[in-house]
N, C-alpha and C positions, 0 to 999 in steps of 0.2 A: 429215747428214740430220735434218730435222724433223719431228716429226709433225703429223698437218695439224691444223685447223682444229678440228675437233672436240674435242678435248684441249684441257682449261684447261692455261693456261702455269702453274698452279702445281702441274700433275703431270705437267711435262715427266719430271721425277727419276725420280719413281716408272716411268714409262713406259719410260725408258731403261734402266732396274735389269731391269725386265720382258722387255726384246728381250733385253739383252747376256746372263742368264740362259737364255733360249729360244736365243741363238745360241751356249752352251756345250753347252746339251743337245745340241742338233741334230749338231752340228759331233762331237759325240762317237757318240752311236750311229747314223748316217748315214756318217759318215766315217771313222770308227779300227775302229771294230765290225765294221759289214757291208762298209768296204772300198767302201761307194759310188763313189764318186771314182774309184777304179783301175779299179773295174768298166766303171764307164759309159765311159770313158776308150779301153780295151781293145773295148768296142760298138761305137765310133764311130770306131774307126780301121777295125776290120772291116765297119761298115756302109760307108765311104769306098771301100775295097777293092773290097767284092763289090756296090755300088750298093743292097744293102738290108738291113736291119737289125731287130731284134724285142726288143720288150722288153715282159715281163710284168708287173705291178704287182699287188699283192694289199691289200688293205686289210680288219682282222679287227678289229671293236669289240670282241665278248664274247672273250674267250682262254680263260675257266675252263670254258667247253662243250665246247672243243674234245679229244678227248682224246690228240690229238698235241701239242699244243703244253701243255697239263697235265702231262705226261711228259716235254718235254725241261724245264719249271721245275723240276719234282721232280729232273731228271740235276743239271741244272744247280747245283740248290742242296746237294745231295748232294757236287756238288764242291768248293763252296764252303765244306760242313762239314768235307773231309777236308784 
């Protein structure tokens, strides 16, 4: 795959350094982490099955207001110290 037109061909490199980076991250907490993949996988045999299917999605810009998810960082890194 190329990238289109827009991109000078002399930062195809840099471009490609950019995706296959973005496609480590992804691939790691999407996939090994939350188990996406097995998840959705296990959704869609059960949506096939029973003709329907649910799937909730969340998206959280600020995380430091939250104070659920402040508290699993502090568990988190607490485990990380021990």
């Amino acid at each position: 795959m190329t990238p289109s037109e827009a991109v000078d061909e002399s930062e195809y490199d840099l471009y490609k350094k950019f995706c296959r980076t973005l496609e480590v991250v992804l691939q790691r907490i999407f996939v090994r982490e939350a188990k996406l993949k097995s998840r959705m996988k296990i959704a869609s045999r059960a949506a096939m099955t029973c003709e329907i299917g649910w799937m909730k999605l969340l998206y959280q810009r600020d995380l430091a207001t939250d104070p659920i998810i402040v508290q699993r960082m502090n568990d988190i890194q607490d485990n990380l110290r021990r």
